[in-house]
VEXDREN-2710 file (C-alpha; in Angstrom, 1 decimal):
% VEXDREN-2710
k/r/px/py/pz
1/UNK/-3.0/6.1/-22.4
2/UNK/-3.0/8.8/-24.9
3/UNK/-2.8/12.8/-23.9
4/UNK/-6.4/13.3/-25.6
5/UNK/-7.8/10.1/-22.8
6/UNK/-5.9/11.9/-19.8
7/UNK/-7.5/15.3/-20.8
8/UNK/-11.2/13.6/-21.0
9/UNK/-10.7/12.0/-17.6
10/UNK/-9.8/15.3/-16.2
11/UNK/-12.9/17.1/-18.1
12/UNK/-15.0/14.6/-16.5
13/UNK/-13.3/14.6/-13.1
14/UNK/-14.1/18.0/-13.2
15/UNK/-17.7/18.3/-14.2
16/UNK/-20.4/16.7/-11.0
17/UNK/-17.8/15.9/-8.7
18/UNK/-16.0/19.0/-8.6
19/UNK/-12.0/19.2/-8.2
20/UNK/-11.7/21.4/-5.2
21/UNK/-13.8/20.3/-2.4
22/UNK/-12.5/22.3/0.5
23/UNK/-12.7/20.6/4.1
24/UNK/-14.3/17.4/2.6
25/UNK/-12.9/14.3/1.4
26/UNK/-10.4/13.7/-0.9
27/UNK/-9.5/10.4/-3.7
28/UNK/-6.3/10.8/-4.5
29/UNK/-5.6/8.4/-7.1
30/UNK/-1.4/8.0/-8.5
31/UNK/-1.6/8.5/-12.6
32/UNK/1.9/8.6/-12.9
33/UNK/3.0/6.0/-15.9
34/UNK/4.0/3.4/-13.2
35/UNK/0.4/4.0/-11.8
36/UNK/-1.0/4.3/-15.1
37/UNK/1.0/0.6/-16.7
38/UNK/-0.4/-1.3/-13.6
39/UNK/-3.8/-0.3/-14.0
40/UNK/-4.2/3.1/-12.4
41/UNK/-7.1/4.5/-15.0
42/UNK/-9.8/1.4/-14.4
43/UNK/-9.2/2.4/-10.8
44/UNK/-10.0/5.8/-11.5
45/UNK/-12.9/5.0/-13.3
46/UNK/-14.3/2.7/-10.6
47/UNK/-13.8/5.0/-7.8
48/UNK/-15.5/8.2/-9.6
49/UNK/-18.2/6.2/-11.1
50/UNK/-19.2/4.8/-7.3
51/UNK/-18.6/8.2/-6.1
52/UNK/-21.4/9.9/-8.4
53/UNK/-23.7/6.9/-7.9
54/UNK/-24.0/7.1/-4.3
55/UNK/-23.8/10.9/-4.5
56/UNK/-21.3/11.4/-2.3
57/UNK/-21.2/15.4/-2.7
58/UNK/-18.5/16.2/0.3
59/UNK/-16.3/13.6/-1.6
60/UNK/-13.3/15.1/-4.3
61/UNK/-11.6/12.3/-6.5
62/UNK/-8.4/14.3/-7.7
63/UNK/-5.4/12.3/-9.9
64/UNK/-1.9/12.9/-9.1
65/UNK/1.4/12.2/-10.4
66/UNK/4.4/10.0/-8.5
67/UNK/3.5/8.8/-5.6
68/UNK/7.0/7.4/-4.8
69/UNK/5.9/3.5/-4.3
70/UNK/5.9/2.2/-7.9
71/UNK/6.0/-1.1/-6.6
72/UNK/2.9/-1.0/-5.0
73/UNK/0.6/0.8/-7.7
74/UNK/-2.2/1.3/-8.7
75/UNK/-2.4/3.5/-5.4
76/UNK/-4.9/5.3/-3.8
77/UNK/-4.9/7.5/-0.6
78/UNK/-7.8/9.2/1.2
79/UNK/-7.2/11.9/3.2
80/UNK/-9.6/13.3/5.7
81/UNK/-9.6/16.5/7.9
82/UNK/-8.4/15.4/11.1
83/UNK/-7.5/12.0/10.1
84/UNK/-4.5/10.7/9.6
85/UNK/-4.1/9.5/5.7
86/UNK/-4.8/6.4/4.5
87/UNK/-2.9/4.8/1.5
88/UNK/-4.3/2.1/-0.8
89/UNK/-2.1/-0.7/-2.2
90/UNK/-2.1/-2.8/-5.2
91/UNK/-5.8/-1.6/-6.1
92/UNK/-8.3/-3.0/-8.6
93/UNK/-11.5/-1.5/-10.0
94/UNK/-13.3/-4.2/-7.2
95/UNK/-11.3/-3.3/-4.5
96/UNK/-12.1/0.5/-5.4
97/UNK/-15.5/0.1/-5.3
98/UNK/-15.2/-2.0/-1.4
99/UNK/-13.3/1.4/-0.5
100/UNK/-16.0/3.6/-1.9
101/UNK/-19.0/1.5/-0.3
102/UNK/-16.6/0.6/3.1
103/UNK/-14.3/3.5/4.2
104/UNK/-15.3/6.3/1.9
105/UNK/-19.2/6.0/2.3
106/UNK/-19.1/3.9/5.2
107/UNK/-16.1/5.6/7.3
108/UNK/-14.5/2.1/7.8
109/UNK/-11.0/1.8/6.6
110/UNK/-10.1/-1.6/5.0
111/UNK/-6.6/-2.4/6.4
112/UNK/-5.8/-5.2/4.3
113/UNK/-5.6/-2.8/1.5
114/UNK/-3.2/-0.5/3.1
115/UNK/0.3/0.3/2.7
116/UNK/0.3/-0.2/6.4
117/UNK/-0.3/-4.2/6.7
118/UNK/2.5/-4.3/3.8
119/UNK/6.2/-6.3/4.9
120/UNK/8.0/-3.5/3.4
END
C-alpha cells in the first residue's frame, strides 16, 4: 500500500462518517504493516462501506497503528461506552460485514471472532 492509498483512505474515512464521534461507537481497525500484509485495508473497506450503507451515524471507523497481536491480524476492536472492548481476530472483508450487520448494527457480539475464544 502506497502513502498516496493510505492518505485517500483517511480522506474518505474522514468525509460522511466523521473521525471523532464522541460517546458513540468506535471501528478501530490495526493498519499497521503486519495488519496491512495480512489483509487489513479490504477489511477497512468492508467495514466503512457497510457502515455508510446502513447509515449508522453514531458509529466512527478510525485506523490505527500496532496493535501488538501480529499474529492474529487483520484485527478489529469495537469499543463501546460502558462496554467492555471487543477485539476481532483474523478478519476478512465477509466476516467484517457479519460484525457490521451482527454486533455493530445489531448489538450482538460474535464470539467466535474474538481474541477471547483464541488458545493463546
Amino acid at each position: 500500500m502506497t502513502l498516496e492509498e493510505l492518505k485517500q483512505i483517511k480522506e474518505k474515512m474522514q468525509g460522511p462518517l466523521g473521525l471523532d464521534n464522541s460517546g458513540g461507537m468506535r471501528v478501530v481497525v490495526g493498519m499497521a504493516t503486519c495488519g496491512i500484509a495480512s489483509g487489513a485495508k479490504p477489511v477497512l473497506q468492508a467495514i466503512a462501506d457497510e457502515v455508510k450503507a446502513k447509515n449508522l451515524d453514531n458509529v466512527s471507523v478510525l485506523q490505527t497503528g500496532c496493535i501488538g497481536l501480529c499474529q492474529y491480524e487483520p484485527i478489529v476492536e469495537i469499543v463501546e461506552p460502558g462496554k467492555e472492548k471487543v477485539t476481532y481476530i483474523k478478519m476478512t472483508p465477509d466476516k467484517a460485514k457479519r460484525v457490521v450487520e451482527e454486533h455493530i448494527a445489531g448489538g450482538k457480539p460474535i464470539p467466535e471472532f474474538t481474541l477471547a475464544t483464541e488458545n493463546v
